[in-house]
GUBAMAR-484881 format. One line per 3 residues: number of its first residue (from 1); their letters; for each residue x, y, z of N, C-alpha, C. Coordinates in steps of 0.2 Angstrom, whole numbers, plus 5000, padded with zeros to 4 digits. Each point is the difference from the previous one (the first is absolute). Example, Ala and Ser with C-alpha at 12.3 -4.5 7.8 and 13.67 -1.06 7.14 Angstrom:
2
1	as	5066,4972,5039,4996,5006,5000,5004,5006,5000 | 4998,5005,4996,5004,5006,5001,4996,5005,5003
//
This chain:
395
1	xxx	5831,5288,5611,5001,5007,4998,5007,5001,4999 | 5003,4999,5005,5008,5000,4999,5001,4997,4993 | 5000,4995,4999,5004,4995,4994,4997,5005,4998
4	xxx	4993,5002,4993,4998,5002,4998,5005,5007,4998 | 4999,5004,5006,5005,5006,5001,5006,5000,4996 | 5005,4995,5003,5007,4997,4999,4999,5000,4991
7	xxx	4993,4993,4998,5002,5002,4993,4998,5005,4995 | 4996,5007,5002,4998,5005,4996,5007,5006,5000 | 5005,4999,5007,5005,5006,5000,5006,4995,4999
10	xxx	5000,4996,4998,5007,4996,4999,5000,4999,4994 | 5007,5001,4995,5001,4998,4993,4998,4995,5000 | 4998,4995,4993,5000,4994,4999,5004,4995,5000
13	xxx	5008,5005,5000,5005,4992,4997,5003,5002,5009 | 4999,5003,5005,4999,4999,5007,4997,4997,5000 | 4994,4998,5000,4997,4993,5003,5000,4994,4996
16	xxx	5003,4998,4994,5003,4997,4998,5007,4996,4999 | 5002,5006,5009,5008,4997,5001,5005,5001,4996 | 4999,5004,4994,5005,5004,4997,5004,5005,5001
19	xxx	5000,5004,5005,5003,5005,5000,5005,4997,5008 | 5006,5003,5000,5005,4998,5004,5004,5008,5003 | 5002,4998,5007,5003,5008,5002,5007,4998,4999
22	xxx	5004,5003,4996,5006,5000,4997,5003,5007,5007 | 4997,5002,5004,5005,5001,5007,5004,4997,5005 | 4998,4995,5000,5005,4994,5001,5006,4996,4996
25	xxx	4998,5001,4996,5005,4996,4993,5009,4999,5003 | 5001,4997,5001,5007,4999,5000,5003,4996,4995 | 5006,5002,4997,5005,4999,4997,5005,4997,4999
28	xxx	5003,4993,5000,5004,4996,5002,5006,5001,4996 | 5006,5002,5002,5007,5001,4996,5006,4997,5003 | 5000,4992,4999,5001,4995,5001,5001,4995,5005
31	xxx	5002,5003,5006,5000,4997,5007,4997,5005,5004 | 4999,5008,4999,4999,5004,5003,4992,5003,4998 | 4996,5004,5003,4995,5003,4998,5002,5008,5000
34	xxx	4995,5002,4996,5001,5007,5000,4996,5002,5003 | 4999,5008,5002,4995,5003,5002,4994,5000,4998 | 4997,5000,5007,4992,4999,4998,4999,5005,4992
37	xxx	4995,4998,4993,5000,5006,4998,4992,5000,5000 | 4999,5009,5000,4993,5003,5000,4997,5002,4992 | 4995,4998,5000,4997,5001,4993,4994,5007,5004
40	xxx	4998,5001,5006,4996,5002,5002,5000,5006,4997 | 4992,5004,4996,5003,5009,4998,5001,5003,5006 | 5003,5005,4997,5001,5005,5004,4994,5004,5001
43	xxx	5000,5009,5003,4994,5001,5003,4996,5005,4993 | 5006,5000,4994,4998,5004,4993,4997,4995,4998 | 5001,4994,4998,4997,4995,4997,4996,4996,5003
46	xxx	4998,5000,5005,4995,4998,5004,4993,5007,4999 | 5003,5005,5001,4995,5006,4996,4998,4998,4992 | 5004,4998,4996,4998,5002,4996,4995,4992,4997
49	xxx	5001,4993,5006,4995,4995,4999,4996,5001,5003 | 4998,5004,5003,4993,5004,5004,4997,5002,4996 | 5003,5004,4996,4997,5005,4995,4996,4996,4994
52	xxx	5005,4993,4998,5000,4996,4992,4992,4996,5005 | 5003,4996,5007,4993,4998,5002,4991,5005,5001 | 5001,5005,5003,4995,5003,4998,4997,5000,4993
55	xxx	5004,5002,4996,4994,5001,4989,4999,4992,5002 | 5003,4996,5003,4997,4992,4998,4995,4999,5002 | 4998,5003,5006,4995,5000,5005,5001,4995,5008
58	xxx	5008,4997,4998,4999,4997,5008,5003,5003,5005 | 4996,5001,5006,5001,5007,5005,5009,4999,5000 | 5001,5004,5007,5008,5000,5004,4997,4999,5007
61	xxx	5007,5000,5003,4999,5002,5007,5005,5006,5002 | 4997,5006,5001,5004,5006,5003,4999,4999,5010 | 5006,5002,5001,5000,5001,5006,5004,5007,5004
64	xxx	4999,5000,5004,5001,5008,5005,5000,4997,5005 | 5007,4999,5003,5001,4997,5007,4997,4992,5003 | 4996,5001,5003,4998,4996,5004,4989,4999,4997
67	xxx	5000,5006,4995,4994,5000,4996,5001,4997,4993 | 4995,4996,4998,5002,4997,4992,4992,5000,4999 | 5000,5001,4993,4993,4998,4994,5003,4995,4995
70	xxx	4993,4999,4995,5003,4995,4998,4993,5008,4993 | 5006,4999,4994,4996,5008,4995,5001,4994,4996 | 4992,5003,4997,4999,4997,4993,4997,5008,4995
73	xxx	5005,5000,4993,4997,5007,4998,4991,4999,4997 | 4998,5006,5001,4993,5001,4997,4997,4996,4993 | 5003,5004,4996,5001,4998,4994,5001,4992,4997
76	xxx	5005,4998,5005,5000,4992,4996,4998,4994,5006 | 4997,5003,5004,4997,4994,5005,4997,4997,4997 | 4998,4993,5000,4995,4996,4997,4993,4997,5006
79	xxx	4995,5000,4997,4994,4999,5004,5004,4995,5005 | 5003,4991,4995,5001,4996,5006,5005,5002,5004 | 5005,5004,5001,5004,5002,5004,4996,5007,5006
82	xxx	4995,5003,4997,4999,5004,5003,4992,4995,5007 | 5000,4994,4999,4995,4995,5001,5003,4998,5005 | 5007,4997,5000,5005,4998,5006,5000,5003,5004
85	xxx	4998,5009,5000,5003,5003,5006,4992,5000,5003 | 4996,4997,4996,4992,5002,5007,5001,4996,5007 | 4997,5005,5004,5001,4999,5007,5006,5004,5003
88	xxx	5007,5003,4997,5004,5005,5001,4998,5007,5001 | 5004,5000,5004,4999,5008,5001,5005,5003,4994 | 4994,5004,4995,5004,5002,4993,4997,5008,5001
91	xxx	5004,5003,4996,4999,5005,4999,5003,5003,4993 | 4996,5007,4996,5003,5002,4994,5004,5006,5001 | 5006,5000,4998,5004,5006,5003,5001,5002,4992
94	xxx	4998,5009,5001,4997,5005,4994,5006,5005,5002 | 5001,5003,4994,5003,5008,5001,4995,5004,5003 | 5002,5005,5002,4996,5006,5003,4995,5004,4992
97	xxx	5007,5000,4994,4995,5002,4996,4994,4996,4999 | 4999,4993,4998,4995,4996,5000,4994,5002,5006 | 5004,4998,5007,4995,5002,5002,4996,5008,5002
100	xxx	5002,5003,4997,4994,5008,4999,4997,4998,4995 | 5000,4996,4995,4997,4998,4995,4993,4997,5002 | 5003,4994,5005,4992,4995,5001,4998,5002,5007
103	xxx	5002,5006,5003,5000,5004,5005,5002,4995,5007 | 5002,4998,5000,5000,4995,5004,5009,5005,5006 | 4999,5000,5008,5006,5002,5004,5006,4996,5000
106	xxx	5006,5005,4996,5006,4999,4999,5004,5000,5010 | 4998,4996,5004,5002,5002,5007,5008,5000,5001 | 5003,4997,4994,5007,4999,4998,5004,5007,4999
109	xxx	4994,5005,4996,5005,5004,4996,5000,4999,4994 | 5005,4995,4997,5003,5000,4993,4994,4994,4998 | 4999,4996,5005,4994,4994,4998,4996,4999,5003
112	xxx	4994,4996,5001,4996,4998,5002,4999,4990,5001 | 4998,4999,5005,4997,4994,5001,4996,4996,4999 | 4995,4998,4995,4994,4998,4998,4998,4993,5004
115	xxx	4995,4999,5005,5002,4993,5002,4996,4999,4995 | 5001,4993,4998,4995,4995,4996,4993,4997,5002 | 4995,5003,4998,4994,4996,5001,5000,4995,4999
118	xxx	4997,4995,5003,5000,4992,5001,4996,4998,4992 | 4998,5003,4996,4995,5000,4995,5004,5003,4996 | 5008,5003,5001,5003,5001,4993,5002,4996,4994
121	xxx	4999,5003,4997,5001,4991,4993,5007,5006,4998 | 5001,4996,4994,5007,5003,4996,4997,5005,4997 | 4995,5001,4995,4997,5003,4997,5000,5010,5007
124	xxx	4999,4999,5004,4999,5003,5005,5008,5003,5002 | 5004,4996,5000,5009,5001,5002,5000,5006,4993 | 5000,4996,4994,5004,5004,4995,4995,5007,4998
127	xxx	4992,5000,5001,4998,5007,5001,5002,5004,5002 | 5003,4998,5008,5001,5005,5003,5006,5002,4998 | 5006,4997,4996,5006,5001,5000,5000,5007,4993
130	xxx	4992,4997,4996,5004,5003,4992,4995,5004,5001 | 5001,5004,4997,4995,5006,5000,4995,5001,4992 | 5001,4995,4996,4998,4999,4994,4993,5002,4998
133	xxx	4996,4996,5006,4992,4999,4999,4997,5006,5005 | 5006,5003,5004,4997,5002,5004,4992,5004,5001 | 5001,5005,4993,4993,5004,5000,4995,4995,4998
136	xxx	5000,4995,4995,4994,4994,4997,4998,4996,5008 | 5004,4999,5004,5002,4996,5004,5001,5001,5008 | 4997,5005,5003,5003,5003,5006,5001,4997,5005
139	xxx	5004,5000,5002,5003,4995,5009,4995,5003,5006 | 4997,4997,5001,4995,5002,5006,5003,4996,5008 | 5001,5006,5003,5000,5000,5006,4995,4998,5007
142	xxx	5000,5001,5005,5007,5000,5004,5005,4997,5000 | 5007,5001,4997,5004,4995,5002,5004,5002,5008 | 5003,4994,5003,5003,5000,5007,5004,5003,4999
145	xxx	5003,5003,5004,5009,5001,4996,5007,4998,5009 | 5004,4998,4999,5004,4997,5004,5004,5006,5005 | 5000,5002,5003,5003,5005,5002,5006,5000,5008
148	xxx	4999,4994,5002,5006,4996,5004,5004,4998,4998 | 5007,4999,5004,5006,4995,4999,5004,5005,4993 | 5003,4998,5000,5007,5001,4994,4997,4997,4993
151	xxx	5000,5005,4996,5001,5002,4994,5005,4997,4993 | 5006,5000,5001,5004,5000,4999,5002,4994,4995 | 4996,4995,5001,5001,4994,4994,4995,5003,4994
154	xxx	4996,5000,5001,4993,5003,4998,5006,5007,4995 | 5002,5002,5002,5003,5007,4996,5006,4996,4995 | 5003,4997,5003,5006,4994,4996,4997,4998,4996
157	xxx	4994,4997,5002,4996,4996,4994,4998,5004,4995 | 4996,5007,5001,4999,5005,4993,5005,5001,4997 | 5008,5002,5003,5005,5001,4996,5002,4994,4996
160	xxx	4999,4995,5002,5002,4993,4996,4996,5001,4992 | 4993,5002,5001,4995,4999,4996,5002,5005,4994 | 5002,5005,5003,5002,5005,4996,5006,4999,4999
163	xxx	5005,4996,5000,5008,5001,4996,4996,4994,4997 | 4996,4994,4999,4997,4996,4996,4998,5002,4994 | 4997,5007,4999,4996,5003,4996,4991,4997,5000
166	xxx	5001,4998,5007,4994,4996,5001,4993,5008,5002 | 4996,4999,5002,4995,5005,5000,5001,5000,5011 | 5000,5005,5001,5004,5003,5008,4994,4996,5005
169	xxx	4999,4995,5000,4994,4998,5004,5004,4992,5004 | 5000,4997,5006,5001,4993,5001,4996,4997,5004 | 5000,4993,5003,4995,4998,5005,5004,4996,5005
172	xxx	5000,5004,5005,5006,4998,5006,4997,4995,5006 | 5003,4994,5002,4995,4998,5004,5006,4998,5005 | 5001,5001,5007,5007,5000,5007,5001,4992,4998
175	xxx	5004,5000,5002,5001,4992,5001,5006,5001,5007 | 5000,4995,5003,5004,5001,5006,5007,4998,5000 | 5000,4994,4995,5010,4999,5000,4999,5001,4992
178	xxx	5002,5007,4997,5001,4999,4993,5006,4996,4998 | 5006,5000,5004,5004,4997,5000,5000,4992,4996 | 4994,4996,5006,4997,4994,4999,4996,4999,4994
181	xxx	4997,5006,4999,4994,4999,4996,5002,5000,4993 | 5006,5004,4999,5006,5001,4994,5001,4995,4995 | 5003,4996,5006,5004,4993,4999,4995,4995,5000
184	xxx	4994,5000,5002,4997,4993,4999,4998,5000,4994 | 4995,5007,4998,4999,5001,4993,5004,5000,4993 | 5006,5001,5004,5006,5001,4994,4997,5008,4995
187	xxx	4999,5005,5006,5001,5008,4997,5003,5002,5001 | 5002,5006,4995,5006,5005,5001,4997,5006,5007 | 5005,4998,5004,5000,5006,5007,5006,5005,4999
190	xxx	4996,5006,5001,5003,5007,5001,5000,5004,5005 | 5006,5003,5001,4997,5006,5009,4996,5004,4995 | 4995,5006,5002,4997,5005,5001,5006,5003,4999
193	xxx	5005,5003,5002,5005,5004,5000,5002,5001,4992 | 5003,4994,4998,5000,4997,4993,4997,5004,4995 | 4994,4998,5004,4994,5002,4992,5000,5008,5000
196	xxx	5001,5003,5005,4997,5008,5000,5006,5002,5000 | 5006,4997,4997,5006,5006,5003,5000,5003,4992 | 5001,5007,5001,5001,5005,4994,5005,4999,4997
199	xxx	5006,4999,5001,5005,4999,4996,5000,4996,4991 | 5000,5004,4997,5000,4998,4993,5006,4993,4999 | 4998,4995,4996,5006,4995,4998,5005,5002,4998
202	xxx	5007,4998,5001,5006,5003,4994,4999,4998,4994 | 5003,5002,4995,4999,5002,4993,5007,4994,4999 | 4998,4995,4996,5006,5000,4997,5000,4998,4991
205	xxx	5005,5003,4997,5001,4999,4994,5002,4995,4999 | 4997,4997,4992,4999,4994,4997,5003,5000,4994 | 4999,5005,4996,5003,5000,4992,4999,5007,5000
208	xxx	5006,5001,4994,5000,5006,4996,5001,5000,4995 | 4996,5001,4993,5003,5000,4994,4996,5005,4995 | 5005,5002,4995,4998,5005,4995,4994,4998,4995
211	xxx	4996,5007,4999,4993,4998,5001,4998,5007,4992 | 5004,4999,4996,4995,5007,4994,4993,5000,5000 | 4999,5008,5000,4994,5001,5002,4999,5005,4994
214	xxx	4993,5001,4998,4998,5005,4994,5001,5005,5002 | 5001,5004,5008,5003,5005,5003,5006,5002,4997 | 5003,4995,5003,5011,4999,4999,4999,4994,4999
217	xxx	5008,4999,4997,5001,4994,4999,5005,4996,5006 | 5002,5008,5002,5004,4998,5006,4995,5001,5008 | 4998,4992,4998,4993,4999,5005,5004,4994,5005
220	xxx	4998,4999,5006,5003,4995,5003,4995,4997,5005 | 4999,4995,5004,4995,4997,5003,5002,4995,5006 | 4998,5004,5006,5004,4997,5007,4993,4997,5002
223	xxx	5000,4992,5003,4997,4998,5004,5001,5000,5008 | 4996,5001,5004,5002,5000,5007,4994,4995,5003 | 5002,4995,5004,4995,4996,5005,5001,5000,5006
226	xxx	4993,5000,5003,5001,5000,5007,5000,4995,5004 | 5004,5002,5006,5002,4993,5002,4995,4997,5005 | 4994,5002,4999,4995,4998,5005,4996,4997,4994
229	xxx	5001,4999,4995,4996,4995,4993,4995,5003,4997 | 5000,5006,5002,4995,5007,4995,5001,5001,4995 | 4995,5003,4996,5002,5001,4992,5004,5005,5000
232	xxx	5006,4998,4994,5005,5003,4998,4998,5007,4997 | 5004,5005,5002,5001,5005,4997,5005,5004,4994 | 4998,5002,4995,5005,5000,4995,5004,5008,5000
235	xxx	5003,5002,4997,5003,5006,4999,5004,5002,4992 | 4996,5006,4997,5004,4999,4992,5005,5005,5001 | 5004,4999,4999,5005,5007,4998,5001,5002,4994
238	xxx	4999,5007,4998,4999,5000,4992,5008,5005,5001 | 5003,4998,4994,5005,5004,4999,5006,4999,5006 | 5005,5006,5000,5005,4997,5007,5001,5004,5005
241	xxx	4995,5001,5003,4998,5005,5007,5006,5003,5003 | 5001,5005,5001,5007,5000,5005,4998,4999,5007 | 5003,4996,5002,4999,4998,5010,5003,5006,5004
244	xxx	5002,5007,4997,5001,5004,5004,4997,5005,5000 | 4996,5000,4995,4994,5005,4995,4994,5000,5005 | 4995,5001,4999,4992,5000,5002,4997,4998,4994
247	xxx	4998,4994,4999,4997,4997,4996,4991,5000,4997 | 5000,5000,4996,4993,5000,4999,4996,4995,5001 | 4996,4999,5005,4999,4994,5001,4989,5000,5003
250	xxx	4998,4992,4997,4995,5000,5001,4998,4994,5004 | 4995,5001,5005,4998,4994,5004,4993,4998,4999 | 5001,4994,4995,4992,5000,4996,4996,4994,5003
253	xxx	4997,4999,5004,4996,4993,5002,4996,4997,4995 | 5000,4994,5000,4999,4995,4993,4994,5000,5003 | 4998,5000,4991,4990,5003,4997,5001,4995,4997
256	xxx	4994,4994,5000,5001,4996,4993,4995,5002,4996 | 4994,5001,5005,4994,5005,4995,5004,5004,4995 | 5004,5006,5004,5003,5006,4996,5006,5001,4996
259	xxx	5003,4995,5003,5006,4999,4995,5003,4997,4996 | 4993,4991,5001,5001,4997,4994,4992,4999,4995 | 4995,5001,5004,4996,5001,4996,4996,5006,4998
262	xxx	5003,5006,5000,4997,5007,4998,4996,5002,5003 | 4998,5001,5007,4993,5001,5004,5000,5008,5001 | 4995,4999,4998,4997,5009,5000,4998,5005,5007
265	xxx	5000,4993,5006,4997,5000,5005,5006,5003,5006 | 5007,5002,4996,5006,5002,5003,5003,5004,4996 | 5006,5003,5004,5007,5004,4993,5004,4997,5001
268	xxx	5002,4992,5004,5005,4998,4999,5001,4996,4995 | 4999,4998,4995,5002,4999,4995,5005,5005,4996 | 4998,5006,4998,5000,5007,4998,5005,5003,5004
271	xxx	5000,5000,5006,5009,5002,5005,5003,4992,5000 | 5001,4996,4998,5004,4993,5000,5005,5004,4994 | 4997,5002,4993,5002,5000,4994,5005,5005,5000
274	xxx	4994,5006,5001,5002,5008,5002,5007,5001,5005 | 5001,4994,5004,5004,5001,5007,5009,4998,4992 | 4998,4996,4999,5004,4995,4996,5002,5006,4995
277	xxx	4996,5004,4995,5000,5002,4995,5005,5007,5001 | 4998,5003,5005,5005,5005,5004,5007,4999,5001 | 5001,4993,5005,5006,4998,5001,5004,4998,4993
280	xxx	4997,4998,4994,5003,4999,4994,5001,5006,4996 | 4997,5005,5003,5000,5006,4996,5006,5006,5004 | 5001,4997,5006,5006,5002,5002,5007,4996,5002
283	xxx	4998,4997,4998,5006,4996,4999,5001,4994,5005 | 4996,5000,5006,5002,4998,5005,4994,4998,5006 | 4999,4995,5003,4997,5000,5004,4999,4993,5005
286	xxx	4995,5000,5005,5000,4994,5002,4992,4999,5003 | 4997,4995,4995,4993,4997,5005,5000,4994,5004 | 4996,5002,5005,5000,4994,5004,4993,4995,4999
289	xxx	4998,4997,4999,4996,4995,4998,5000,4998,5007 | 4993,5001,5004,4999,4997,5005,4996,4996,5000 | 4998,4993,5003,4995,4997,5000,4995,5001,5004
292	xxx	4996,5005,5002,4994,5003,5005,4997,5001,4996 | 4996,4995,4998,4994,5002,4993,4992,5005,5006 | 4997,5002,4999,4995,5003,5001,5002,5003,5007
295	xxx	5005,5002,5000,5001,5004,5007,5004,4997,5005 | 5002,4994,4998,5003,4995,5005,4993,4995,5001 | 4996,5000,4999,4993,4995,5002,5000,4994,4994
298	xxx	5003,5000,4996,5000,4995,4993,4995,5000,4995 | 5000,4997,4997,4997,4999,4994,4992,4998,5000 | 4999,4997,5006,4994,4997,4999,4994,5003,5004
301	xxx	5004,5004,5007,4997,5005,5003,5001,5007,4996 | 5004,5000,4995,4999,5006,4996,4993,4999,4997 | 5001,4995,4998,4991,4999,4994,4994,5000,5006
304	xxx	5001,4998,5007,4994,5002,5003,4998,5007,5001 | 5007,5002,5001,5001,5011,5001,4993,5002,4992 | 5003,4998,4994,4998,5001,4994,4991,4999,5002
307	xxx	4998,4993,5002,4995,4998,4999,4998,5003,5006 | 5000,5004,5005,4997,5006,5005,4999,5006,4998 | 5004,5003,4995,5001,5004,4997,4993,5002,4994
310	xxx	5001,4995,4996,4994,4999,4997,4995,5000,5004 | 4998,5000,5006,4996,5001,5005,4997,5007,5002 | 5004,5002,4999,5002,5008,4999,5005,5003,5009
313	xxx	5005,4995,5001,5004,5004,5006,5005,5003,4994 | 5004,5003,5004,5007,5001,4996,5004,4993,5002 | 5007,5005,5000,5004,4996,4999,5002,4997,5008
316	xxx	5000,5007,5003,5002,4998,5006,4996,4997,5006 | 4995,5002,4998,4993,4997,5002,4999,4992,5002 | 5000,4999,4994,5003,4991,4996,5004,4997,5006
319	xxx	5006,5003,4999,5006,5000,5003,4998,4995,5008 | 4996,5007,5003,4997,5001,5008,4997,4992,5000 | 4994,5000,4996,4995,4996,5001,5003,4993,4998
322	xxx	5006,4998,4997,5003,4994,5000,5002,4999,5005 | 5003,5006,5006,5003,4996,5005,5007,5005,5000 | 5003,5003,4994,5007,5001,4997,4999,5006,5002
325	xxx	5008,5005,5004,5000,5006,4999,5001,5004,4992 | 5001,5007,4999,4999,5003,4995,5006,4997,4995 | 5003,4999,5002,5009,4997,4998,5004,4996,5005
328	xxx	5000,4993,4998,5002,4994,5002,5010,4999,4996 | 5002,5005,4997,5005,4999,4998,5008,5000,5003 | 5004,4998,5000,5007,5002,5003,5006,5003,4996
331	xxx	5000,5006,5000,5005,5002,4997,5007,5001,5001 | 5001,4997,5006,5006,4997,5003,5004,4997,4995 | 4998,4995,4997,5001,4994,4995,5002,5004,4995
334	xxx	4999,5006,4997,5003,5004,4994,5005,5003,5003 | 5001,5003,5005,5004,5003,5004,5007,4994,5001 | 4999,4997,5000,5003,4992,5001,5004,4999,4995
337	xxx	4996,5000,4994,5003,4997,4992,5007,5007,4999 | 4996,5005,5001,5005,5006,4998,5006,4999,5002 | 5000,4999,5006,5004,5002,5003,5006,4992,4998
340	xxx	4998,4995,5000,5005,4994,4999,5001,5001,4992 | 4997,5005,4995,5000,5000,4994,5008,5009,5000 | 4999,5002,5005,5009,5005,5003,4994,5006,4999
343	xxx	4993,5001,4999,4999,5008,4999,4996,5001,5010 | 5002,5007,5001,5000,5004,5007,4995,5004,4996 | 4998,5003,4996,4998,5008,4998,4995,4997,4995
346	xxx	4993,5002,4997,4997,4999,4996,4995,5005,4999 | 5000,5002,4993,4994,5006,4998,4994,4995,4998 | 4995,5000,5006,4996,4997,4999,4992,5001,4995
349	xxx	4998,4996,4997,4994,4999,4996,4997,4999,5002 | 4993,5006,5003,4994,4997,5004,4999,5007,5000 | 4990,4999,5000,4998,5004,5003,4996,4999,5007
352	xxx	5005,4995,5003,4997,4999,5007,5005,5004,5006 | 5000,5004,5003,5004,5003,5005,5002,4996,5007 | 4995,4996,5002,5000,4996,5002,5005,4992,4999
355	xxx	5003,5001,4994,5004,4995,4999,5007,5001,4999 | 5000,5009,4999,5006,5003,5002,5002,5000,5007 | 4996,4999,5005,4999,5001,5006,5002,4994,5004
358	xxx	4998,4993,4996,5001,4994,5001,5008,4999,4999 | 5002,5002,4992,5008,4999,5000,5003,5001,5003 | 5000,5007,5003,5005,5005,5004,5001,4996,5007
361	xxx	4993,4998,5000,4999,4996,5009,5004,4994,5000 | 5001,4997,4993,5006,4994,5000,5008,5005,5000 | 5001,5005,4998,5008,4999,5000,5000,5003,4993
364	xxx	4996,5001,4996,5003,5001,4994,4999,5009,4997 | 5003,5004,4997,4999,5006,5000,4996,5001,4993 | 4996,5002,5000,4995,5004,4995,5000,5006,4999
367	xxx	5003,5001,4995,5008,5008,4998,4991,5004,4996 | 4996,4995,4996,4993,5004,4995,4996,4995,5000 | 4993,5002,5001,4995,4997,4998,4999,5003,4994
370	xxx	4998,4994,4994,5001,5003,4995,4991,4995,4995 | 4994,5007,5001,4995,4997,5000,4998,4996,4992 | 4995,4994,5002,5000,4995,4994,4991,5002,4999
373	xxx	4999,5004,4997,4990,5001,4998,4998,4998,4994 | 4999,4992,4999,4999,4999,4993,4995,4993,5001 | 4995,5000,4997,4996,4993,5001,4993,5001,5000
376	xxx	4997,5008,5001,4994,5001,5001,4995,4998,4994 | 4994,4998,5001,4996,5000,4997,4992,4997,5004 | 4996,5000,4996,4992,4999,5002,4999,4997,5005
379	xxx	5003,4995,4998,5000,4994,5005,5004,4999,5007 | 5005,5003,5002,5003,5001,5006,4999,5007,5000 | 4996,5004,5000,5002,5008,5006,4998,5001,5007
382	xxx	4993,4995,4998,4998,5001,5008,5006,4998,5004 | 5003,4994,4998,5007,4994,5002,5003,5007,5002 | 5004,5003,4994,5006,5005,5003,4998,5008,5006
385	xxx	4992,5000,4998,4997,5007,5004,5000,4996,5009 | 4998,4994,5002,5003,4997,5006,5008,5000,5002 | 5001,4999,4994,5008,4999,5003,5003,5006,5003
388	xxx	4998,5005,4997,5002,5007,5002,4995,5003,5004 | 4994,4998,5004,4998,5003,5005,5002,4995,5004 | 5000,4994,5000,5000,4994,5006,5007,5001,5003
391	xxx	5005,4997,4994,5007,4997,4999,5005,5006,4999 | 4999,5006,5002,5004,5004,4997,5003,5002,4994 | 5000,4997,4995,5002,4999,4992,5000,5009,4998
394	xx	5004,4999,4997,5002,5010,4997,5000,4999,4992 | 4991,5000,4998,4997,5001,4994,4997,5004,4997
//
């Protein structure tokens, strides 16, 4: 069972004696050595191969002191990985919103515990993780739920899942030295601490170059990347803002349904242009191009939100029953961009209040909300009639 183990959580070219720990490497400069050097990541780059390992589907090791699991996300477990841990104490750690959904006690709070039936197959992990089938398909109870000891990997582990863009679900099984357990498999180890700390990455800028736009021609176009290995976010500046002015300015989360393929099922296609069309039509502005596609939940949990929907939830609904709160988004990160871009003041585009709310909480002044109502039709109203009783939207 061990070997066995060893070869399903260990790369290939590790057990083929390919890979080498270059934190020892010394340096010879002629008669003398140089300092030891370290290739080892730091604790951003170690986050962000946590993250790249999860979408691949081979677990991590999170640790909390003197407690460690060993997380594999929902979504990309595999039968035979998930076959390795029979006879472990394993368990599915869910959101709170999921769990009101397959009614099962959140004794957590924010999550819940699922121990794993000895009769779980994978088929059984990702049901309970997606909500997809749920009414075709319903999870039938009792499940047990865990309600001893520390929590706290189990929660590290959801935030993992979710800055993956993976679906908010993982299968946490103790291990006693993760430290050991790390290193023998050759996995990426993270503190708990790490995974749940709310501090947004710094922003750094990449390129900047002039960019005509059927707007203005005096269009420009800032790349900024995060230095935890997140999708970069862009910023246009149209025309030549004054940095002591109050700027007009738009914080638009990237739609690919809405904004590159015309989707009816939203108005962000419609306020992407419209945001644009205004700023060219005053001579001056600035969009922020954020990458938080569906709310921050991504693109692929987006189309599950869509295919709930068509079930007949809403939006926000969808949301819950994925596991996701109503808005997974950071708008710190805009906040961020402004401000290394020189503007303090912005006349903001939105009719969300709540996002003028969010600015100000960063540091930045919101002199006007300056509302955008453009996009309605057949097909999204029920979409905007939610957003304005759930989501506060002023439509």
């Amino acid at each position: 069972m061990a070997q066995h183990l060893w070869q399903r959580l260990t790369p290939s070219c590790c057990q083929q004696g390919k890979c080498f720990n270059f934190s020892h490497l010394q340096v010879s400069k002629g008669n003398k050595e140089s300092p030891i050097m370290t290739f080892a990541p730091d604790l951003t780059e170690r986050l962000a191969r946590a993250r790249a390992d999860l979408r691949m589907g081979v677990p991590v090791v999170v640790c909390d002191g003197d407690v460690a699991g060993l997380v594999c996300a929902a979504e990309t477990l595999t039968a035979e990985r998930l076959a390795d841990l029979a006879g472990m104490d394993a368990v599915l750690a869910i959101t709170n919103h999921r769990a009101t959904t397959l009614k099962v006690a959140a004794y957590d709070g924010d999550l819940a515990r699922v121990i794993l039936p000895k009769s779980a197959d994978i088929s059984w992990v990702q049901a309970m993780a997606d909500p997809t089938d749920d009414l075709r398909s319903p999870m039938k109870g009792p499940f047990k739920t865990a309600r001893e000891g520390s929590a706290v990997v189990h929660r590290a582990g959801i935030a993992l899942t979710k800055a993956s863009r993976l679906l908010p679900a993982c299968v946490v099984v103790a291990l006693e030295d993760g430290l050991a357990f790390a290193a023998q498999h050759d996995l990426t180890r993270l503190d708990a601490e790490t995974a749940l700390a709310t501090d947004f990455s710094p922003l750094d800028p990449v390129i900047s170059a002039k960019l005509p736009l059927d707007v203005s021609e005096a269009g420009r176009l800032h790349i900024f990347r995060p230095e935890d290995g997140g999708e970069e976010h862009y910023a246009v500046e149209i025309g030549h803002p004054d940095r002591a002015a109050s700027v007009l300015t738009r914080l638009h989360s990237a739609c690919f349904t809405g904004d590159l393929l015309g989707s009816l099922k939203c108005d962000c296609g419609p306020q992407l242009r419209g945001a644009m069309a205004q700023m060219g039509a005053e001579g001056a502005g600035v969009l922020l191009y954020l990458n938080q596609e569906g709310r921050g939940i991504g693109l692929a949990n987006k189309m599950r939100a869509y295919s709930l929907q068509d079930q007949g939830f809403d939006t926000v609904e969808a949301n819950h029953r994925l596991g996701f709160a109503d808005d997974e988004r950071d708008f710190r990160i805009g906040a961020e961009i402004l401000r290394k871009l020189g503007f303090s003041q912005v006349r903001l585009l939105t009719n969300n209040p709540a996002k003028v709310a969010k600015l100000e909480g960063s540091g930045l002044t919101v002199t006007q909300r300056v509302p955008l109502k453009v996009g309605e039709n057949s097909h999204n109203t029920a979409y905007l009639a939610t957003k304005a009783a759930k989501s506060g939207h002023l439509l």
